[in-house]
N, CA and C atoms as a LAMMPS dump frame, in Angstrom:
ITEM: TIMESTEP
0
ITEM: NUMBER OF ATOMS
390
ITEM: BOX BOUNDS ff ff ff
-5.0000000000000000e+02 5.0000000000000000e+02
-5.0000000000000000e+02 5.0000000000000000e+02
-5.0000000000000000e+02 5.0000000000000000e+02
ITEM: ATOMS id mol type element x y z
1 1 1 N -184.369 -404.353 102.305
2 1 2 C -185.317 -404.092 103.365
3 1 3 C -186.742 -404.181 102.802
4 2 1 N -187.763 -404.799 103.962
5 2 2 C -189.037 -405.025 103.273
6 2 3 C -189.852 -403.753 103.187
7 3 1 N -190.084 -403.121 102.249
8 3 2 C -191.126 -401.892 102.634
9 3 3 C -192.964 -402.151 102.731
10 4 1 N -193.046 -401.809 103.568
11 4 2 C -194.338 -401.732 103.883
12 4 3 C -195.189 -400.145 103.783
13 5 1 N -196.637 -400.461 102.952
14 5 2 C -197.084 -399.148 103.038
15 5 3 C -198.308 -398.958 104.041
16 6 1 N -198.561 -398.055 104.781
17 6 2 C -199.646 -398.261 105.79
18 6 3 C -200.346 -397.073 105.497
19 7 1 N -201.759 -397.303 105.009
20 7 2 C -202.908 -396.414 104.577
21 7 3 C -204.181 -396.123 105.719
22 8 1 N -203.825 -395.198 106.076
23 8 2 C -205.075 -394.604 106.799
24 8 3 C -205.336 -393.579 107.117
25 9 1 N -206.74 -393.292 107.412
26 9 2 C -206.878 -391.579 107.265
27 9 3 C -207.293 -390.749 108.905
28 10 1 N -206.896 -391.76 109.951
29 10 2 C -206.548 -391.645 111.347
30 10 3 C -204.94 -391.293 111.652
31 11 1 N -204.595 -390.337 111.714
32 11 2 C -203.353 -390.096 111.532
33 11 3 C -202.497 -390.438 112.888
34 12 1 N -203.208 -390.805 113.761
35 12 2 C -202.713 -390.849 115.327
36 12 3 C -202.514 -392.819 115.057
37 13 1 N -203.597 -393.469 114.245
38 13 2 C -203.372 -394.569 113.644
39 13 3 C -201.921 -395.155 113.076
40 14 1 N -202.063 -394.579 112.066
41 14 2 C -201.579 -394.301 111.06
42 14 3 C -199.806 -394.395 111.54
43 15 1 N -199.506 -393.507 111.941
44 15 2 C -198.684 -393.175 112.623
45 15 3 C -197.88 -394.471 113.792
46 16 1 N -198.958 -394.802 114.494
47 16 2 C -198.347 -395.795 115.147
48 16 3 C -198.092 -396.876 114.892
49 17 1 N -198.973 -397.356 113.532
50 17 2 C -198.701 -398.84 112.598
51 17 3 C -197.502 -398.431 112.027
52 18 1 N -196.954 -397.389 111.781
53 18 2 C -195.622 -396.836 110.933
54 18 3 C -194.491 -396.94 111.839
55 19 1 N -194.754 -396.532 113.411
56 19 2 C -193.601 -396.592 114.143
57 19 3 C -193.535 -398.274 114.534
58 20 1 N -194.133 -398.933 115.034
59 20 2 C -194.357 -400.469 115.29
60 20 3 C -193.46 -400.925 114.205
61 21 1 N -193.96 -400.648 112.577
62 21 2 C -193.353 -401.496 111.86
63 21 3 C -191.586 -400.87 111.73
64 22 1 N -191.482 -399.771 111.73
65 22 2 C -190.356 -399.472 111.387
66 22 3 C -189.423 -399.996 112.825
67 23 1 N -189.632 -399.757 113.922
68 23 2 C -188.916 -400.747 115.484
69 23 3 C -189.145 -401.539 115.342
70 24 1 N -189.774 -402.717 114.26
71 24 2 C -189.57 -403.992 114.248
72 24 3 C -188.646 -404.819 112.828
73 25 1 N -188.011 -403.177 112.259
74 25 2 C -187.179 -403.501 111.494
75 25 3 C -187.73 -403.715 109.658
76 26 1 N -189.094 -403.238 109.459
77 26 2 C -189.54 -402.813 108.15
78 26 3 C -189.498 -401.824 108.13
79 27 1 N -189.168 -401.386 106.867
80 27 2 C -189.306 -399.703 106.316
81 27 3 C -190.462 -399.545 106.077
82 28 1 N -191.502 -398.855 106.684
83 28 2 C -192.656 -398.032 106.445
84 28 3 C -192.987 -397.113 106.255
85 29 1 N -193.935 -396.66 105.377
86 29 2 C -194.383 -395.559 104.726
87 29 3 C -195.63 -395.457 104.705
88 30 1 N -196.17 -394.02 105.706
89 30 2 C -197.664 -393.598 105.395
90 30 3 C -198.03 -393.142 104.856
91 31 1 N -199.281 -393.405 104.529
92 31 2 C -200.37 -392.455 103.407
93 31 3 C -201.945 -392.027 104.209
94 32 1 N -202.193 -390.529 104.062
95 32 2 C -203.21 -390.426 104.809
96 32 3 C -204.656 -391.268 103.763
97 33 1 N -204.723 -391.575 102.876
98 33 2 C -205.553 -392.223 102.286
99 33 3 C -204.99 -393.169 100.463
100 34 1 N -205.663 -393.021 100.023
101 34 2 C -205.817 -394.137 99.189
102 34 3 C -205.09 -393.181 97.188
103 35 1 N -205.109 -392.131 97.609
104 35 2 C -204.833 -391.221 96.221
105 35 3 C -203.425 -391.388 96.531
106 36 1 N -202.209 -391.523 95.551
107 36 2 C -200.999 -391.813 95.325
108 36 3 C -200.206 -392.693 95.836
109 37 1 N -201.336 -393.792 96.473
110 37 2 C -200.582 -394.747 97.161
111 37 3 C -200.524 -395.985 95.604
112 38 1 N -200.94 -395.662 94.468
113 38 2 C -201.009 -397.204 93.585
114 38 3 C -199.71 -396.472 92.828
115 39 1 N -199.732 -394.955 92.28
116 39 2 C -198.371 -394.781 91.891
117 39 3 C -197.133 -395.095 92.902
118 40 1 N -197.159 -395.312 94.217
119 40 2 C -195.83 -395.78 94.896
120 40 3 C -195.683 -396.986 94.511
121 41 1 N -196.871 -397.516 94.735
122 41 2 C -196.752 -399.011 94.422
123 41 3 C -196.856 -399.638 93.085
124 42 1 N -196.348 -398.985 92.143
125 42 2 C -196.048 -399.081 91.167
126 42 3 C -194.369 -399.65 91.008
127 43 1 N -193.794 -399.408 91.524
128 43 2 C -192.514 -399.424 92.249
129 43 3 C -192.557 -400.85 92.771
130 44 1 N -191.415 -401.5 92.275
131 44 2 C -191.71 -403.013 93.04
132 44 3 C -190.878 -403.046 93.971
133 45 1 N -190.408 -402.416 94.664
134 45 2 C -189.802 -402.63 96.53
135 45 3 C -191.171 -402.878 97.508
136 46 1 N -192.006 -402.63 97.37
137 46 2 C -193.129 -402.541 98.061
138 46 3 C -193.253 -404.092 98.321
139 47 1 N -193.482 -404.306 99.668
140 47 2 C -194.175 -405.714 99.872
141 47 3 C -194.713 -406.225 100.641
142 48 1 N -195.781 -404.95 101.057
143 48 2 C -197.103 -405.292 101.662
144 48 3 C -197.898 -403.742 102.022
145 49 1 N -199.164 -404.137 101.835
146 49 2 C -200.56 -402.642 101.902
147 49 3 C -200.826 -402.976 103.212
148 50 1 N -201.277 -402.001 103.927
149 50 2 C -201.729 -402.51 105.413
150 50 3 C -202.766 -400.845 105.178
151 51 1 N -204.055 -401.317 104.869
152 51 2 C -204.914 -400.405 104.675
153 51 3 C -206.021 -400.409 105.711
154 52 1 N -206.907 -399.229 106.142
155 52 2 C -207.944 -399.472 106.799
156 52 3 C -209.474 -399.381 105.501
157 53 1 N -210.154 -399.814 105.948
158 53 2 C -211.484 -400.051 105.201
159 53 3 C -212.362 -398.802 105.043
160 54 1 N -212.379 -398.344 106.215
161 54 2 C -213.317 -396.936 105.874
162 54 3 C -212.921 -395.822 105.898
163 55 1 N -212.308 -394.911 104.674
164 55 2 C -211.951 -393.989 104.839
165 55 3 C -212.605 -393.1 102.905
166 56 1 N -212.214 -391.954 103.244
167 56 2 C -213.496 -391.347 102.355
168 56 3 C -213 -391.142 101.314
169 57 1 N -213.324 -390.708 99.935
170 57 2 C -212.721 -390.945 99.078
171 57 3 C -212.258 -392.466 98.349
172 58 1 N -211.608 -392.847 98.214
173 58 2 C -211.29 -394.567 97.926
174 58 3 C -211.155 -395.171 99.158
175 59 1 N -212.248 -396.505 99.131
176 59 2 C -212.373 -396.957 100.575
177 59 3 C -211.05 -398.103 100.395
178 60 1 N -210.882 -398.846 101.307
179 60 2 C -209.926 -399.634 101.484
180 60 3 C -210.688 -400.937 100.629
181 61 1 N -211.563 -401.094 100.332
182 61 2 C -212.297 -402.175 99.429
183 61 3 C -211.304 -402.047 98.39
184 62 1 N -211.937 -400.895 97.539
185 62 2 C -211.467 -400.349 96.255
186 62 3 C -210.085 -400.536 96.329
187 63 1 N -209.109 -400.029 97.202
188 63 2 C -207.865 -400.149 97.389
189 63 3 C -207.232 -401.485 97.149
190 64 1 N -207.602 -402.59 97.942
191 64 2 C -207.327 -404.248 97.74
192 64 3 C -207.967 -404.089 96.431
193 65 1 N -209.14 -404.236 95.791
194 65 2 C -209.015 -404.74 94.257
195 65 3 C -207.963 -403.918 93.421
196 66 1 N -207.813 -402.632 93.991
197 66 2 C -206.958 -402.626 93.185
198 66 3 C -205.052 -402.933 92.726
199 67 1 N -204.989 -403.275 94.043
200 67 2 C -203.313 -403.888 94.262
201 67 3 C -203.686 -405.238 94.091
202 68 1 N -204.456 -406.275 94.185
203 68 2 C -205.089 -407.454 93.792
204 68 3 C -204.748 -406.872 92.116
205 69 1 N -205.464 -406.398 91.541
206 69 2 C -205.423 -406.568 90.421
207 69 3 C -204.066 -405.684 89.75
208 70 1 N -203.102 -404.702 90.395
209 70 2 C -201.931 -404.797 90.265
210 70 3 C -201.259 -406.001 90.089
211 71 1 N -201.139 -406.504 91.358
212 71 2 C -200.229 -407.572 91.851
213 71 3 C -200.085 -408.788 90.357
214 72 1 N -201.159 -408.706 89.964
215 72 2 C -201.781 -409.966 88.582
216 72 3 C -201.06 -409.658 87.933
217 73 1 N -201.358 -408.002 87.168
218 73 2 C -200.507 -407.339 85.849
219 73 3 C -198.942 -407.582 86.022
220 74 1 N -198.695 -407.534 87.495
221 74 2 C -197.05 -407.8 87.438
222 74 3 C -196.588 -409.289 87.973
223 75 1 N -197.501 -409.952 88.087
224 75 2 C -197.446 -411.111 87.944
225 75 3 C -196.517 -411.598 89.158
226 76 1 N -196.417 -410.4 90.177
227 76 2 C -196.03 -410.815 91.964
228 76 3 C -196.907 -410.6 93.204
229 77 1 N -196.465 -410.964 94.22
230 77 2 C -196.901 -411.426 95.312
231 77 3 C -197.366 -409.922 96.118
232 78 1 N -198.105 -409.62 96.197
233 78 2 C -198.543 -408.148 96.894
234 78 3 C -199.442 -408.359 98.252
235 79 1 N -199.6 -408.694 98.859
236 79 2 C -200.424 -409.089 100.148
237 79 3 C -200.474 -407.668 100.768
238 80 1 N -202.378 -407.685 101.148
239 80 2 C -202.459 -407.039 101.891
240 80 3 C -203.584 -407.07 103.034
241 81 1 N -202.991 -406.393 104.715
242 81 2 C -203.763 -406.949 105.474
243 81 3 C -204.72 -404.904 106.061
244 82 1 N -205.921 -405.955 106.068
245 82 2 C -207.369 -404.844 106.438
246 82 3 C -207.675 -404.57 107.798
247 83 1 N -207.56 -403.349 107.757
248 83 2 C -208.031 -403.234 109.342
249 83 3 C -209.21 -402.456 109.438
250 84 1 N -210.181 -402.255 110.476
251 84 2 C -211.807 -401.777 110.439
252 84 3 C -212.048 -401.802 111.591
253 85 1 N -213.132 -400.568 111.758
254 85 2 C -213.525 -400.541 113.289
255 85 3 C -215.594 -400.772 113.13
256 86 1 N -215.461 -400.5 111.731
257 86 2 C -217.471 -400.231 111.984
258 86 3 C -217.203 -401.648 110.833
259 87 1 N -218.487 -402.446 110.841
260 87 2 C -218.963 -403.87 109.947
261 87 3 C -217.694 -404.936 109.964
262 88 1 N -216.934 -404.775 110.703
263 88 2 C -215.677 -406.368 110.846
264 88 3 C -216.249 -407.286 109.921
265 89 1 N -216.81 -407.936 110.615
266 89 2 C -217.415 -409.386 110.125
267 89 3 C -217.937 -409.725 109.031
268 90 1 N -218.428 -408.648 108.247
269 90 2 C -219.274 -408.327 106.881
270 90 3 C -218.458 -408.278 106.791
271 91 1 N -218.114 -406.766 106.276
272 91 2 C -216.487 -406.592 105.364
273 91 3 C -215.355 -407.59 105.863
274 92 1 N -214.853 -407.565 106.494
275 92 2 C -213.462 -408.252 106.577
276 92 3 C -213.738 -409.848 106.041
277 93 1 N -215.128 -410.601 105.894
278 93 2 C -215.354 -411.861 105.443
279 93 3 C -215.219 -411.674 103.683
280 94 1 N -215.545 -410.27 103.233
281 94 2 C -215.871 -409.739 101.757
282 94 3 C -214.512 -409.204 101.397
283 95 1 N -213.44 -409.311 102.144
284 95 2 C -212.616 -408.484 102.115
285 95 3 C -211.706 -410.019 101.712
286 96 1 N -211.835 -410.435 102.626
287 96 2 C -210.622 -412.126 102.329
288 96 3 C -210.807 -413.067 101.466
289 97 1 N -212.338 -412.813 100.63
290 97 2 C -212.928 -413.532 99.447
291 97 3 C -212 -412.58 98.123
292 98 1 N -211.891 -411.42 98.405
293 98 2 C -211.592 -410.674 97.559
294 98 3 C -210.413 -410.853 97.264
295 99 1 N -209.028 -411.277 98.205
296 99 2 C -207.79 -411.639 98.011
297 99 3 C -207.077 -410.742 99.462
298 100 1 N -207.74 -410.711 100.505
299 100 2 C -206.915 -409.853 101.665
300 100 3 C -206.742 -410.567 102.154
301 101 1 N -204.959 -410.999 102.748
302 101 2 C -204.109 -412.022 103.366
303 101 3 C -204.878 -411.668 104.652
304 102 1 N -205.408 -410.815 105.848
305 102 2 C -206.17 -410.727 106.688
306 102 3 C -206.523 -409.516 106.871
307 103 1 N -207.428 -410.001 108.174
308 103 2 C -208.14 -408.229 108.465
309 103 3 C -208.568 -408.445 109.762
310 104 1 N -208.46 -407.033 110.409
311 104 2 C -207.585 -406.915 111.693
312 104 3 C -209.211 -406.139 112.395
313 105 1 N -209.915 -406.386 113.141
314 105 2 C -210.65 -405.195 114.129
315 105 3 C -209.986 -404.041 114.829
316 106 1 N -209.944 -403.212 114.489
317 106 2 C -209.714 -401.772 115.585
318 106 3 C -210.625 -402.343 116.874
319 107 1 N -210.035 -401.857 117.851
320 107 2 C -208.498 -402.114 118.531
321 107 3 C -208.247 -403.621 118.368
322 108 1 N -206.699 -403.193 117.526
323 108 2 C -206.238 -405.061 117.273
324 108 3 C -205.036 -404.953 118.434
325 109 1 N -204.802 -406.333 118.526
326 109 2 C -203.624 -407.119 119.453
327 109 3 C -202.193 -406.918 118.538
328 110 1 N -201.249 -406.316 118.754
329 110 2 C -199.903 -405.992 117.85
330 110 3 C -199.027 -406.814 117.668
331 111 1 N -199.413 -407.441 118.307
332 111 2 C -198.275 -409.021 118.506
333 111 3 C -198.991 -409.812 117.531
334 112 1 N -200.597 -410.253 117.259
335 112 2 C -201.159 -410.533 116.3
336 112 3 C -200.897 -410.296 115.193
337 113 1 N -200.763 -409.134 114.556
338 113 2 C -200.537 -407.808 113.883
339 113 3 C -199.678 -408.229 112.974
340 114 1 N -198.375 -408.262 114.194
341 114 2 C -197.275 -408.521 113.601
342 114 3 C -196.47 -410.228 112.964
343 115 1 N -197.533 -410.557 113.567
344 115 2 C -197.617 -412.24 113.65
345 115 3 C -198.096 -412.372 112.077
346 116 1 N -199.351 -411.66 111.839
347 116 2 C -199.553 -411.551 110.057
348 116 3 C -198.86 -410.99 108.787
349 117 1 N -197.775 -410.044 109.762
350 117 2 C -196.844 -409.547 108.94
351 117 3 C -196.011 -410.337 108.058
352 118 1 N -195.393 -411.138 109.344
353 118 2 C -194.319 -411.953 109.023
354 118 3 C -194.844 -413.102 108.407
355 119 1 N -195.978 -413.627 108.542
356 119 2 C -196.335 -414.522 107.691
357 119 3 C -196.74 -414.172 106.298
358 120 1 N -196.833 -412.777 106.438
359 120 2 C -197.4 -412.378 105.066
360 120 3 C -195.976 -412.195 104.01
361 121 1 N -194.832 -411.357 104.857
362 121 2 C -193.934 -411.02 104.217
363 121 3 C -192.38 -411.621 104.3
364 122 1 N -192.822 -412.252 105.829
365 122 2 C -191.15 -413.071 106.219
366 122 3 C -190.877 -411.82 107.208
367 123 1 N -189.703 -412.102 108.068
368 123 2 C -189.323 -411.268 108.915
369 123 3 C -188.049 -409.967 108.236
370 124 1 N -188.086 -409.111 108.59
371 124 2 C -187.769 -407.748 108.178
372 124 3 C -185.949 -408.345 107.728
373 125 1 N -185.896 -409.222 108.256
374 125 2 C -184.014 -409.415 107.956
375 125 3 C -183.906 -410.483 106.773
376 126 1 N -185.16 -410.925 106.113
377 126 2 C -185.336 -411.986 105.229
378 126 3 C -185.809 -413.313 105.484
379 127 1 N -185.671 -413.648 106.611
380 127 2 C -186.387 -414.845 106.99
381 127 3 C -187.879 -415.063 106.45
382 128 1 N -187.744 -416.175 106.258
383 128 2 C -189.489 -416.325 106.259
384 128 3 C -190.108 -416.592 107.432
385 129 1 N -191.432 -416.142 107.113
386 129 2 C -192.569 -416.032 108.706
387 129 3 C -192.69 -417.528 108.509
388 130 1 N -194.127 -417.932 109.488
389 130 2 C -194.357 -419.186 110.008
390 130 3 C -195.977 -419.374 109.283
């Protein structure tokens, strides 16, 4: 099963990117922010970050360089997609230079969403996305 981790510090968020992915057949796991989410993912079942950008403490910037620069040391595929409600267009353009498979505006389209999933990770039963 593909696990997915979903980071955000909107818990009503948070929460519903976790139920979406898990009824669409990924195992998901939340984190209200960015502290003990690189020791999970230390762990190679993990295979994909779905972080938001502004949250306090380690922003979701910091977060992508640093599973970016995980992903290198272990020399696999770690994709992760950004979501943001304040500067989209700035950040999320600084965000996909940086190595983020995409990035999403609050309020995003879920069918979209999930459309990046599967391309990011393949579909939850092993298939590959499109």
């Amino acid at each position: 099963m593909k696990t997915v981790i979903v980071v955000d510090d909107d818990n009503n968020i948070r929460d519903t990117i976790v139920d979406i992915l898990n009824l669409e057949g990924y195992c998901a796991e939340g984190f209200p922010g960015a502290q003990g989410v690189l020791d999970r993912l230390d762990k190679d079942d993990v295979s994909l970050v779905v972080t938001d950008l502004n949250m306090p403490d380690i922003d979701g910037m910091e977060l992508l360089q640093s599973v970016v620069e995980l992903a290198k040391t272990k020399n696999r595929q770690l994709p992760v997609i950004l979501l943001t409600g304040a500067g989209f267009e700035e950040r999320g353009a600084e965000a996909l230079e940086l190595g983020a498979f995409a990035c999403f505006a609050k309020p995003f389209d879920i069918d979209e969403f999930i459309e990046s999933v599967v391309k990011a990770i393949g579909k939850p039963d092993g298939e590959t996305g499109g």
